[in-house]
TIKOL-495647 format. One line per field, with one value per residue (C-alpha): residue in three letters; x, z, y. Coordinates in Angstrom, 3 decimals. Example, Ala and Ser with C-alpha at 12.3 -4.5 7.8 and 13.67 -1.06 7.14 Angstrom:
2
resn	(ala, ser)
px	(12.300, 13.670)
pz	(7.800, 7.140)
py	(-4.500, -1.060)
This chain:
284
resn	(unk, unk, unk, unk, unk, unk, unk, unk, unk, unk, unk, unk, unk, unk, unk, unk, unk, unk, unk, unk, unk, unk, unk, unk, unk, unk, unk, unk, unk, unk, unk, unk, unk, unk, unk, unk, unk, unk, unk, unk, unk, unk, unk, unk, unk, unk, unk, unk, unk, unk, unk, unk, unk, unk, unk, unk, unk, unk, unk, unk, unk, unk, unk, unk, unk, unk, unk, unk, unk, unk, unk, unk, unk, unk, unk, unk, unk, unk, unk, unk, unk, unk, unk, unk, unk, unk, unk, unk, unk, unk, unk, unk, unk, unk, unk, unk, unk, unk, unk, unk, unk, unk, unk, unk, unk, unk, unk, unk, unk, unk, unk, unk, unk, unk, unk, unk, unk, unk, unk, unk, unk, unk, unk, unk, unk, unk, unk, unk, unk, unk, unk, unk, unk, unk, unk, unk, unk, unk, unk, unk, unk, unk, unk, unk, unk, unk, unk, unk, unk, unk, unk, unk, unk, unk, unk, unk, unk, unk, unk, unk, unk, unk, unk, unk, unk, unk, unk, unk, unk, unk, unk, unk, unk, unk, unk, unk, unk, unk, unk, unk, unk, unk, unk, unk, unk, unk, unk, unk, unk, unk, unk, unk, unk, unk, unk, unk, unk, unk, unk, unk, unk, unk, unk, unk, unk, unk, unk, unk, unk, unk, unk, unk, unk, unk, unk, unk, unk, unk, unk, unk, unk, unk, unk, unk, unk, unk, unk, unk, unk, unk, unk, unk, unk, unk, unk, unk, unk, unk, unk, unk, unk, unk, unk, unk, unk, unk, unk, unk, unk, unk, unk, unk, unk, unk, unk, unk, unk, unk, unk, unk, unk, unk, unk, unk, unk, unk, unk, unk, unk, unk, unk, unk, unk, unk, unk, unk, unk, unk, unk, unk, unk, unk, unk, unk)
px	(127.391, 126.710, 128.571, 128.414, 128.778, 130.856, 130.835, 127.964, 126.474, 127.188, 126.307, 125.665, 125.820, 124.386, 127.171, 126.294, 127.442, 129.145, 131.103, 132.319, 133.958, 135.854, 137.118, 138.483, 140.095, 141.486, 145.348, 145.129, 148.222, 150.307, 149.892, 153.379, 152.804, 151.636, 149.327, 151.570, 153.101, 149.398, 148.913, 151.778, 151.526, 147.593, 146.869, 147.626, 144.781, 141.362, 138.851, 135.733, 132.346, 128.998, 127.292, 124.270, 126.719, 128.334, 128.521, 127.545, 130.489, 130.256, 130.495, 129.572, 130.168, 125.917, 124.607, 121.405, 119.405, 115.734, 112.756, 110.356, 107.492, 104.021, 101.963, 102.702, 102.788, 106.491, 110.355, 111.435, 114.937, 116.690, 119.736, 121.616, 124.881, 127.774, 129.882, 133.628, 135.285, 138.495, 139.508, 143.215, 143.473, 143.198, 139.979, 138.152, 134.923, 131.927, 128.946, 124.999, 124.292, 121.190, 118.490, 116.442, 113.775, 111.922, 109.573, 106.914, 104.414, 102.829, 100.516, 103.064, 105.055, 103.538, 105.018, 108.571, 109.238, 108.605, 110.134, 113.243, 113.569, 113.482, 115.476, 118.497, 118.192, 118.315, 121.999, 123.087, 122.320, 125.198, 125.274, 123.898, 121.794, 121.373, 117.824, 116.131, 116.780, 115.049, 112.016, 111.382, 111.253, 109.141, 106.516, 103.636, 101.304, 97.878, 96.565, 99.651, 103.525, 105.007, 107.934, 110.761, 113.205, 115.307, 111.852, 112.228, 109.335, 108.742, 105.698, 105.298, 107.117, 108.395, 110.202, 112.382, 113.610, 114.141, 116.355, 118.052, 119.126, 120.928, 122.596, 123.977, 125.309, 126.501, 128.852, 130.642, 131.002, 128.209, 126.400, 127.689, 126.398, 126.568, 129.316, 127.867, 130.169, 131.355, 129.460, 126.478, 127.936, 128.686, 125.533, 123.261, 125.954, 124.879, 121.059, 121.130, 123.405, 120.973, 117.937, 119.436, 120.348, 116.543, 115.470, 117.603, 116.538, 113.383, 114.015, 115.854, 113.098, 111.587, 107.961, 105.413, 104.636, 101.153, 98.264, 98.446, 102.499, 103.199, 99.720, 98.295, 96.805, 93.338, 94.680, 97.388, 100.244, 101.900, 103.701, 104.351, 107.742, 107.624, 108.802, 106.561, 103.430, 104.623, 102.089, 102.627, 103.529, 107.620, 110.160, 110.269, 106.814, 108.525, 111.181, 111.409, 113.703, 115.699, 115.141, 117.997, 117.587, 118.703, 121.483, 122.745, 121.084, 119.242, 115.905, 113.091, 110.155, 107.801, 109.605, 107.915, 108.949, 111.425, 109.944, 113.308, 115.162, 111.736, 112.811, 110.968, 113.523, 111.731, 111.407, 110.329, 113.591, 113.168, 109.707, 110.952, 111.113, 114.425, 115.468, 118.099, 119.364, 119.837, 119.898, 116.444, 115.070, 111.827, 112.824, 116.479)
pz	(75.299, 76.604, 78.967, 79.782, 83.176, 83.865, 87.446, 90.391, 91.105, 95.431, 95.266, 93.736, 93.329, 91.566, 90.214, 90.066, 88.029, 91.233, 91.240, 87.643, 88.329, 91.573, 89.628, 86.646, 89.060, 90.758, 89.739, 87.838, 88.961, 86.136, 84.498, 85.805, 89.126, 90.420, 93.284, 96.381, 95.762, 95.422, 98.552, 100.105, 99.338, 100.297, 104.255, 106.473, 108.811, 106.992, 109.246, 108.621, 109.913, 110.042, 106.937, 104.919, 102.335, 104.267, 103.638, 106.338, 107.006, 107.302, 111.147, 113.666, 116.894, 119.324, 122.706, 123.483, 126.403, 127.657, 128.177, 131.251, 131.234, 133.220, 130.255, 127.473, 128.089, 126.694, 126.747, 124.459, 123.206, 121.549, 119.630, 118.947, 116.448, 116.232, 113.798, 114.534, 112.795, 112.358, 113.482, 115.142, 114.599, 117.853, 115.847, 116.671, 117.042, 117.919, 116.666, 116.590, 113.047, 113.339, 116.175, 116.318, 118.734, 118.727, 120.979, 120.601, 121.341, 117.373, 118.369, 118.618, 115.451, 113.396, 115.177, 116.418, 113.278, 112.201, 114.633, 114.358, 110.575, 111.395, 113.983, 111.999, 109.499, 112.174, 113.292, 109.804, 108.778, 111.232, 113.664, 116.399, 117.436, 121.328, 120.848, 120.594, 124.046, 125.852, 122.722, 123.346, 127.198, 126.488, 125.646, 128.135, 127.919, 128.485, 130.572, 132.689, 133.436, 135.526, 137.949, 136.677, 138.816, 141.104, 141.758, 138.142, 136.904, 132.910, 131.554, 128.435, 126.706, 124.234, 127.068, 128.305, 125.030, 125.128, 128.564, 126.825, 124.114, 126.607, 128.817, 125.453, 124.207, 127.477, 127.870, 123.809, 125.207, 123.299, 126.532, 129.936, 133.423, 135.209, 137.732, 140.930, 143.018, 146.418, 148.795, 146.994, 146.917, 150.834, 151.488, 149.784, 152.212, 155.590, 154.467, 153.752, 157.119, 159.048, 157.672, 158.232, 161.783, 162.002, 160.834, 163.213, 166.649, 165.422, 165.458, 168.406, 170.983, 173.051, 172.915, 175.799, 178.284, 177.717, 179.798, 181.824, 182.683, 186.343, 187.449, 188.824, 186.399, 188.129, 191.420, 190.971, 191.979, 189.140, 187.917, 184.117, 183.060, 180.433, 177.750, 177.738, 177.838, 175.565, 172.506, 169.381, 167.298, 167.539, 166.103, 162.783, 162.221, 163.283, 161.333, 157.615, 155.506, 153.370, 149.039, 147.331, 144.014, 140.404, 140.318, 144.057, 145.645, 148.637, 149.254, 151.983, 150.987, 151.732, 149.887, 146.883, 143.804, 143.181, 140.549, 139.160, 139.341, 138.974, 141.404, 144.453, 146.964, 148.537, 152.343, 155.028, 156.954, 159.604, 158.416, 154.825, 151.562, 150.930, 148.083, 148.791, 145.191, 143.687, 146.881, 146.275, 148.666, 148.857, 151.746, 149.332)
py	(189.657, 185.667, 184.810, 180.762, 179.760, 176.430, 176.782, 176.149, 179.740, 180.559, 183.938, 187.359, 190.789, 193.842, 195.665, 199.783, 202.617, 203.632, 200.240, 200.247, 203.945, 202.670, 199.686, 201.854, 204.399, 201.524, 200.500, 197.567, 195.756, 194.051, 190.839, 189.289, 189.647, 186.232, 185.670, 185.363, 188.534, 190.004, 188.424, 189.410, 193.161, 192.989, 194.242, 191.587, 191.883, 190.914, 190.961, 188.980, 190.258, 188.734, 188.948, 187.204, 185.977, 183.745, 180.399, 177.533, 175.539, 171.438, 171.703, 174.154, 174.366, 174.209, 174.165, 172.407, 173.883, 171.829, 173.960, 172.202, 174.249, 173.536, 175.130, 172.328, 168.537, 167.720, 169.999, 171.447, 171.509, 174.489, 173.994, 177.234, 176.235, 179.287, 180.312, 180.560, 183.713, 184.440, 181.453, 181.082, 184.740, 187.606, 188.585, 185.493, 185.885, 183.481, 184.500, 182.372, 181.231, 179.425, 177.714, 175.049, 173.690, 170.518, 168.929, 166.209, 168.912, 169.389, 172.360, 174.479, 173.646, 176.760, 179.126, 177.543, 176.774, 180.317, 182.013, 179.571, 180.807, 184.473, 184.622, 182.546, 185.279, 187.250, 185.468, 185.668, 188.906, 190.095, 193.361, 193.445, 190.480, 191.324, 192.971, 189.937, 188.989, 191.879, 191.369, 188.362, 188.283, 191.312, 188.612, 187.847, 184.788, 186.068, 183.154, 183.489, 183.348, 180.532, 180.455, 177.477, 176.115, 178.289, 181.000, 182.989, 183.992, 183.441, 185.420, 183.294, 180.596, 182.640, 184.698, 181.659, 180.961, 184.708, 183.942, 180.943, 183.150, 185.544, 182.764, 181.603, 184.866, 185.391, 182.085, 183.344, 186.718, 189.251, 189.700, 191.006, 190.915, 194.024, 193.887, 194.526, 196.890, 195.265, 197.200, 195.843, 192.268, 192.669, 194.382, 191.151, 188.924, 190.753, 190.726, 186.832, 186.334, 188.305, 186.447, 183.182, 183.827, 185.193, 181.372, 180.030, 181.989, 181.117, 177.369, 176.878, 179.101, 176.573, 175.700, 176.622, 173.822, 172.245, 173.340, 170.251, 170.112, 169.834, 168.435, 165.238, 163.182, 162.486, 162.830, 159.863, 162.111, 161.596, 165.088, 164.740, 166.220, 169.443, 168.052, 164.809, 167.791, 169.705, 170.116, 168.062, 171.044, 170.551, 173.166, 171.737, 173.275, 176.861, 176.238, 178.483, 176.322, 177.184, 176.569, 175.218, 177.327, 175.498, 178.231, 177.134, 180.081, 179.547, 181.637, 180.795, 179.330, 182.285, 184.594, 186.254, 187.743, 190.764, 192.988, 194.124, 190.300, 188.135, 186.032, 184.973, 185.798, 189.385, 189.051, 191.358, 192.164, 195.197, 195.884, 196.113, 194.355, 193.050, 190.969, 188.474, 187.965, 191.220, 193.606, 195.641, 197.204, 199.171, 201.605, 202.164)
C-alpha cells in the first residue's frame, strides 16, 4: 500500500513484530474522546531523557573555556552548548549537547574536528557521558606534558580538554568533588600554617656580620658598624615566596608535583613529603 507523505520527514523508526502485538493488545480509546481529555487522563509526570532523537532547539544555553598551552603557537577555545530538559519542571535537567573548538592553529584541525564530532554524539546519545573525562585525561603526549597556570600538570593537550570537560559537568551538576572530611580540611590548614611560619623564621634570622665588621680599615681607626659590613646577600635572597596559584591557592616556588593531585605543591615538612593542596603524605 503507497502511502504519500505531505509532511517534512524528522525522524524514524523500525516498527517490529513485537510492536504491532503491543499496539493491538493495547485499548484503543474511543473516537469521541478529544485530546485534552487524552491528555488529561495520560500520567502527569513525563519525564524526558537524553536520547539521539532529539531535536536541537534554536538556542542553547554554552560556556566557552581558552586553552593556553606552551606546545602550539595560538589558544584554543572550546565551546560546550547544553541542553535544558524538563524545563520549569523539578525534573530539570542540564545535560552537554554538542562542543566545539577553534583556534588559528590549522595543523591540528584533523583531529579537533574529529574528535569534536564524536564526542557530540557522544552528548547526544544520552546515559552516561562522565567516562570521557577520566579517557581523555588518560591521554599522554609523548614528547611531554606541561604544567598550566596554578602548578597542574597536563600530560597532553587532549587531557586539558579532558579537564575542561569535567569543570563543565561539574558547574550543571553531573560531576561531584569528593567532600573532604574536616579533619582532612584542618589537617591541610595546620600543614600550610606550619610551612608558612617555616618561610617566615627563615626570613626574619639575621645575616652573619662580614669578615671585616669591627676592624680598622688600614689602621684609620675607623670601626665599621655590622650592618654597613654585612654581605650583599640580604634576606630577600633567603626568603621562599609564596605562588599565587590561578585557583587562589598559594604554593612555594620549590615545591614539586603531587602524584595523586598533579599539582606542584609537595614540600619536605619534618623530613617528609607533604602536599599542601590535597593533604598527601608519603610517611601517611
Amino acid at each position: 500500500m503507497a502511502v504519500k507523505i505531505d509532511k517534512k520527514i524528522k525522524g524514524y523508526a523500525v516498527v517490529t513484530a513485537e510492536d504491532k502485538a503491543r499496539e493491538a493488545a493495547a485499548p484503543v480509546p474511543a473516537a469521541s474522546i478529544d485530546r485534552a481529555t487524552a491528555e488529561a487522563a495520560s500520567p502527569a509526570d513525563n519525564i524526558v531523557q537524553m536520547h539521539e532523537r532529539i531535536e536541537r532547539p534554536e538556542v542553547l544555553i554554552g560556556s566557552t573555556y581558552k586553552i593556553k598551552s606552551p606546545l602550539v603557537e595560538h589558544a584554543f577555545y572550546v565551546t560546550i552548548n547544553d541542553i535544558v530538559l524538563n524545563a520549569g519542571t523539578e525534573h530539570e535537567l542540564r545535560r552537554p549537547f554538542e562542543i566545539f573548538i577553534n583556534s588559528k592553529s590549522m595543523e591540528h584541525f584533523q583531529w579537533i574536528v574529529a574528535l569534536t564530532r564524536i564526542m557530540s554524539a557522544v552528548f547526544r546519545k544520552g546515559g552516561d557521558v562522565t567516562f570521557l573525562v577520566e579517557e581523555m585525561k588518560a591521554v599522554f603526549d609523548p614528547k611531554g606534558g606541561y604544567f598550566k597556570a596554578g602548578g597542574v600538570y597536563m600530560p597532553s593537550l587532549v587531557a586539558e580538554l579532558g579537564n575542561i570537560v569535567e569543570d563543565h559537568l561539574k558547574s550543571i551538576g553531573l560531576l561531584h568533588d569528593p567532600e573532604m572530611s574536616e579533619h582532612q580540611r584542618a589537617l591541610i590548614a595546620e600543614k600550610r600554617r606550619q610551612f608558612e611560619d617555616r618561610s617566615k623564621k627563615n626570613t626574619e634570622e639575621p645575616g652573619a656580620p662580614g669578615p671585616g665588621a669591627g676592624k680598622d680599615v688600614a689602621g684609620g681607626g675607623l670601626d665599621l658598624d655590622a650592618d654597613s659590613a654585612r654581605p650583599a646577600d640580604t634576606t630577600a635572597e633567603h626568603e621562599e615566596d609564596i605562588a599565587v596559584t590561578g585557583e587562589g591557592a598559594s604554593f612555594p616556588p620549590t615545591a614539586t608535583m603531587c602524584h595523586k593531585c598533579s599539582t606542584k605543591a609537595l614540600v619536605i615538612m619534618d623530613g617528609c613529603a607533604t602536599c599542601l593542596n590535597c593533604g598527601y603524605s608519603k610517611c601517611g
